[in-house]
N, C-alpha and C positions, 0 to 999 in steps of 0.2 A: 291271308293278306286281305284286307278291308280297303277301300279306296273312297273317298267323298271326292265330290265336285261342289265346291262349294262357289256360287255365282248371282251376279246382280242382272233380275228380270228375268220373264220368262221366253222360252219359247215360242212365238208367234207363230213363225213359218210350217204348213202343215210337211213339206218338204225335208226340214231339218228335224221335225219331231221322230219322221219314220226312216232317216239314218242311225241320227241317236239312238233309236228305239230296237233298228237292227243291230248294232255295236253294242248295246245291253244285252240284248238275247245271244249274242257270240262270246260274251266276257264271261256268264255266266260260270263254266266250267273253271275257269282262272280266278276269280275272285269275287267279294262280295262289293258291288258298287252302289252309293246310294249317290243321288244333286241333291243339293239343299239349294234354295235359292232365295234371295229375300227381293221387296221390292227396289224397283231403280227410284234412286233419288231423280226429284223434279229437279231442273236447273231453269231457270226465264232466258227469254233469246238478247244474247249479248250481253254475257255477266261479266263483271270486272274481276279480276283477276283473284279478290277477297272473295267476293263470291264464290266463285268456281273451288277455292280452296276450300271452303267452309264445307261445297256440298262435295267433294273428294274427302273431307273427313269426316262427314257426317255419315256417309256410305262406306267408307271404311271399317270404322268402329262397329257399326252391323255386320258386315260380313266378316272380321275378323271376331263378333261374337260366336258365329257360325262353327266354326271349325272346332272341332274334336279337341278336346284334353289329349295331349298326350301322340300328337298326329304329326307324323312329319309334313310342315307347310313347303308346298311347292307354287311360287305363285308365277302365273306367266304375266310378262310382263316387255311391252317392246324392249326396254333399255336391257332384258335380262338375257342371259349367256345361250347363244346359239349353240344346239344339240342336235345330232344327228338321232335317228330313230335305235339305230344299236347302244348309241350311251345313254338315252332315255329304257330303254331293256336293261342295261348292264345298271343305271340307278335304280332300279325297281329289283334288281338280284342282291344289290349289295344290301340295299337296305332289309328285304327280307331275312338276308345272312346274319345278318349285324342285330336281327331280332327286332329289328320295329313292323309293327303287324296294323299301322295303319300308316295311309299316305293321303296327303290332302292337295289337291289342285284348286287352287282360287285364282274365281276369272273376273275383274272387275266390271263396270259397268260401261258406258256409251264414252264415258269423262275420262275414263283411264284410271289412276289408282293413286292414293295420298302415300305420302312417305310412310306414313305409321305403316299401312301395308306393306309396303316395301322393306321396310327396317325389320317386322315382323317375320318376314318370311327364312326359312332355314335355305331354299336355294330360288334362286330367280331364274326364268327360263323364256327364252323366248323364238314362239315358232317361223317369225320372219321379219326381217326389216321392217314387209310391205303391213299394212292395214287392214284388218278382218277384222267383220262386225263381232261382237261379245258373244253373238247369239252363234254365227256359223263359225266361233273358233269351238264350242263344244261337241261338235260332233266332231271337226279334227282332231280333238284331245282324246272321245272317246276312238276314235278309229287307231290311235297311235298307241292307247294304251291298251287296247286289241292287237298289236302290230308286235306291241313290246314283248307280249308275252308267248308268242309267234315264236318271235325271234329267240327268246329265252330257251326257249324249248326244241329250238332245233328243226320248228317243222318249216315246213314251205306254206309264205304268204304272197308272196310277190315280189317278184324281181323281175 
């Protein structure tokens, strides 16, 4: 199984690099993970509503260049379907079963995500009501998708 993270900007925080970076070094054994990232689109303060569209599709269409041929898209997304951490394990089993040997998580940028994104995506997912910046949702993506494989497997992570 192959997994991308495919997401807008980078990493600033040197705090969330050495979570991230620990949840790589634990995934290892489970699968092969690469981020791609491209840059965040610029937006001017207090765009009209055309604007803010334009740079949600402008950003989109890059990050949706991103993503692997042939990759099951998973995009998290506020509006998208609350999962607990066993059905996020139990999606990563089925689809291994079912033969698909890549999975793709796209995290958009500060602005949130154009439809084309969203229409694009094969399942929408979303880790909570509440608002988390773009940057520290990836290290809870990578910690959960450490957690998944956890849990696939039977061993003890935390409870």
């Amino acid at each position: 199984m192959k997994i991308s993270i495919v997401a807008s900007g980078k990493i600033k925080e040197k705090y969330l690099r050495d979570g991230i970076n620990e949840f790589v070094k634990r995934l290892k054994p489970f699968t092969q993970l690469e981020f791609i990232e491209i840059n965040e689109e610029k937006m001017k303060d207090n765009p009209s509503p055309a604007e803010k569209k334009a740079t949600l599709i402008a950003e989109g269409e890059r990050l949706l260049k991103k993503v692997p041929a042939n990759s099951y898209l998973i995009v998290l997304d506020v509006f998208g379907k609350d999962i607990s951490s066993e059905e996020l394990s139990a999606k990563i089993d089925k689809l291994t079963l079912s033969g698909q040997s890549h999975i793709t998580f796209l995290i958009g940028g500060a602005f949130g995500l154009s439809e084309e994104v969203r229409k694009r995506a094969d399942e929408r997912i979303s880790f909570s009501r509440m608002t988390f910046t773009h940057q520290m949702i990836r290290l809870l993506l990578v910690e959960q998708i450490y957690r998944a494989f956890k849990i696939s497997r039977g061993e003890k992570y935390h409870w």
